[in-house]
N, C-alpha and C positions, 0 to 999 in steps of 0.2 A: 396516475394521471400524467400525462406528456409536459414536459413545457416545452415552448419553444420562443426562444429570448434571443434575438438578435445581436444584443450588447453586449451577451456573457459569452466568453468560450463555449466551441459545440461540444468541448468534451465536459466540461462541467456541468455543462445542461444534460447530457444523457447521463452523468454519472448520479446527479440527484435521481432521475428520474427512475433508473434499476435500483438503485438502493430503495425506494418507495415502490417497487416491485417487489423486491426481494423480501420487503414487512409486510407489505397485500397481500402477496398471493404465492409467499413461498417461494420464489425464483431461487434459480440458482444462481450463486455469486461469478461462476467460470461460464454461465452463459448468457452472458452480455453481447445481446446483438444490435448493431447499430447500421440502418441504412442511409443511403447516401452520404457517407462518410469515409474521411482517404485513413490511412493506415495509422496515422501520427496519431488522430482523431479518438480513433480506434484504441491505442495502446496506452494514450492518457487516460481515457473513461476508466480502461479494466483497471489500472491499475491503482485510481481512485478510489473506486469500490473495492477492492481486492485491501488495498491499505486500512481503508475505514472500517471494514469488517474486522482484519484481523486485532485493529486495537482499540476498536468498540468500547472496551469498559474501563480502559486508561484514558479515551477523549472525552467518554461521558464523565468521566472522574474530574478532570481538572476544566470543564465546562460547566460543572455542577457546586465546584467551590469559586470560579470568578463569579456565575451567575444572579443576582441580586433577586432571589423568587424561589420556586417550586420548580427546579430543572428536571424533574420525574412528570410533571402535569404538563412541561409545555408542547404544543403542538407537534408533530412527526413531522412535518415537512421544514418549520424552523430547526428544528433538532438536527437534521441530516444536512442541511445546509452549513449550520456551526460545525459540525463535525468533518464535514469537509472541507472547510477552511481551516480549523486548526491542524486536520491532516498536514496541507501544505504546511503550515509556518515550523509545524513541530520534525515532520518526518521529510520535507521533501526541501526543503531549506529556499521555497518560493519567498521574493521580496513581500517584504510585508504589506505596501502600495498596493501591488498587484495582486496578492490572494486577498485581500480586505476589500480594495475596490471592487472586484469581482464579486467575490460573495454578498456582498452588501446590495449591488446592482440586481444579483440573483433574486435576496431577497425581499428587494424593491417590488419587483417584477413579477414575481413569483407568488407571493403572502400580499403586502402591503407596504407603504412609505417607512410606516412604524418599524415596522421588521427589518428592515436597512439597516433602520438607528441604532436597535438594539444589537445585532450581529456585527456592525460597526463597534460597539461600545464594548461588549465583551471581546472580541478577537484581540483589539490595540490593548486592552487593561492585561490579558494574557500576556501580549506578548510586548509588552515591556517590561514587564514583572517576571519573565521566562528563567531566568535566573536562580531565581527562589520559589518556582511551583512545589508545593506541597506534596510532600509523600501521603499515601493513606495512613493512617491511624488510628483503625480499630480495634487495636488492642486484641487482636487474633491474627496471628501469621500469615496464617492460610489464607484468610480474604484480604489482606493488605496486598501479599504478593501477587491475587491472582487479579487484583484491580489494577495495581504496578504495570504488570506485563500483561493484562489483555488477558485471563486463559480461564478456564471455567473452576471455582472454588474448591470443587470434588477433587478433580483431580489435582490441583495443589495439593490439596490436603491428602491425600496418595501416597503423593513424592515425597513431601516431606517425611512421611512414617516411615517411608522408606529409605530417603538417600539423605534428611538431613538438612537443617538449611540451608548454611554453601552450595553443596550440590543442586538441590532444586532452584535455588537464583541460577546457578552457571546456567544451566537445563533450561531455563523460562527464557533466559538473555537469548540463548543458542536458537531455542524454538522460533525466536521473532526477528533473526536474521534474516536479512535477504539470500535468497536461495543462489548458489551460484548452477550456473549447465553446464553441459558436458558433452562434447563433440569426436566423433572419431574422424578420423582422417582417413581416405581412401586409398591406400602405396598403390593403387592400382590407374590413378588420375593425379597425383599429385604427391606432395611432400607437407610433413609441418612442419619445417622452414618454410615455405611457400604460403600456407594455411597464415602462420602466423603476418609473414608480411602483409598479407592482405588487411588482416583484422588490424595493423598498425595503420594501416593508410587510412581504417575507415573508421580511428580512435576508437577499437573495441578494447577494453580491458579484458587482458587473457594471462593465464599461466598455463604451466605444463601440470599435467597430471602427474599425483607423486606414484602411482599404483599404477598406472599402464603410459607405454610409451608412445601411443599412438593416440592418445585423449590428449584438447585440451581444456581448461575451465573458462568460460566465458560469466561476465556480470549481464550481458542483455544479450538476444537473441534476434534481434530485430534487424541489423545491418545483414544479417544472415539469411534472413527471409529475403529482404527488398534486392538481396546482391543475388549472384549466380553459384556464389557455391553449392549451396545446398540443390539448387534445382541440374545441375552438373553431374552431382554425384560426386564431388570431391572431396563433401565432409558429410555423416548423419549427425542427427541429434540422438545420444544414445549415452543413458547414465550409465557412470563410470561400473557400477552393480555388476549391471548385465554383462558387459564386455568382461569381470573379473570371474563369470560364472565361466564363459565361452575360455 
């Protein structure tokens, strides 16, 4: 079901709204299409959904012990709302004002007055208390770790038989990092000294590839689109892999 909420961010409104896709009717989390909407719009939404997906069963986890009720019974659209508010406060380090007033307003707007209150009332009890959120504790590794880190129990249970508890935490930590890209450079249009100044002017975080001398590692990909490198031909997008095959 669409919403369309005037008060809230347009990417929060479309990001509830694909996530309530994505439980309907099976969407896909990387085909998030959003019309009339500028780029910024656009890269907030994905990567709301894209976050809330990937740590789905550590949001529902620490939403389900602040929660005072049946957090498995309650409604899908309050659910996905919570869960993307705590996204921001946990993963994206948004002011608490701002991702609480927002979602609250959402779920004003969106459910009911009620629903405000409560999404109000659980996000601030989190996150003041953020400190001492709760580890799982069910008394089986496997499902402790894979509600910890997000990842499906099976395959915890996998890794562990296999690599061990250490190992499989480093493994599960590793798995829900942010991805870094990986750019070549063109010697035929340009230089990476050049490449790099650029990405300094336009506060992209980069390093040098340790594996090839003509990669380098980017955190966002985005100043790279909206600029002229890439449509230049100066730099591809092209993981460090491929280039180590060539």
């Amino acid at each position: 079901m669409d919403v369309t909420i005037d008060t809230v961010s347009p990417a929060r409104v479309h990001a509830l709204d694909h996530l309530e896709r994505v439980r309907e009717d099976e969407a896909f989390v990387d085909k998030l299409t959003i019309e009339d909407a500028d780029a910024r719009t656009r890269r907030q939404a994905r990567e709301l959904v894209a976050g809330v997906t990937r740590q789905r069963r550590w949001l529902d986890f620490v939403l389900g012990e602040a929660y005072h009720g049946d957090y498995d019974s309650m409604e899908h659209r309050l659910r996905e709302i919570l869960r993307l508010g705590l996204y921001e406060l946990l993963f994206q380090s948004t002011p608490t004002h701002a991702a609480v007033d927002e979602y609250v307003e959402l779920a004003k707007k969106a459910l009911r007055p009620g629903a405000g209150n409560l999404v109000n009332g659980v996000l601030r009890t989190i996150d003041r208390d953020r400190e001492h959120i709760p580890n799982p504790d069910t008394g089986d590794d496997a499902e402790d770790l894979a509600l910890r880190y997000s990842h499906p129990t099976w395959m915890v249970r996998r890794w562990l038989d296999r690599f061990g508890l250490d190992e499989t935490t480093e493994l599960l930590r590793a798995n829900n990092r942010r991805p870094m890209y990986s750019v070549r450079v063109n010697p035929l249009r340009t230089t990476k000294p050049e490449v790099a100044e650029w990405l300094d002017e336009h506060d992209v975080v980069h390093v040098d590839s340790p594996y090839l001398d003509r990669y380098l590692r980017l955190k966002r990909l985005q100043a790279l689109i909206e600029g002229d490198l890439l449509d230049d031909g100066h730099v591809a997008v092209q993981d460090e892999s491929a280039g180590l095959v060539v």
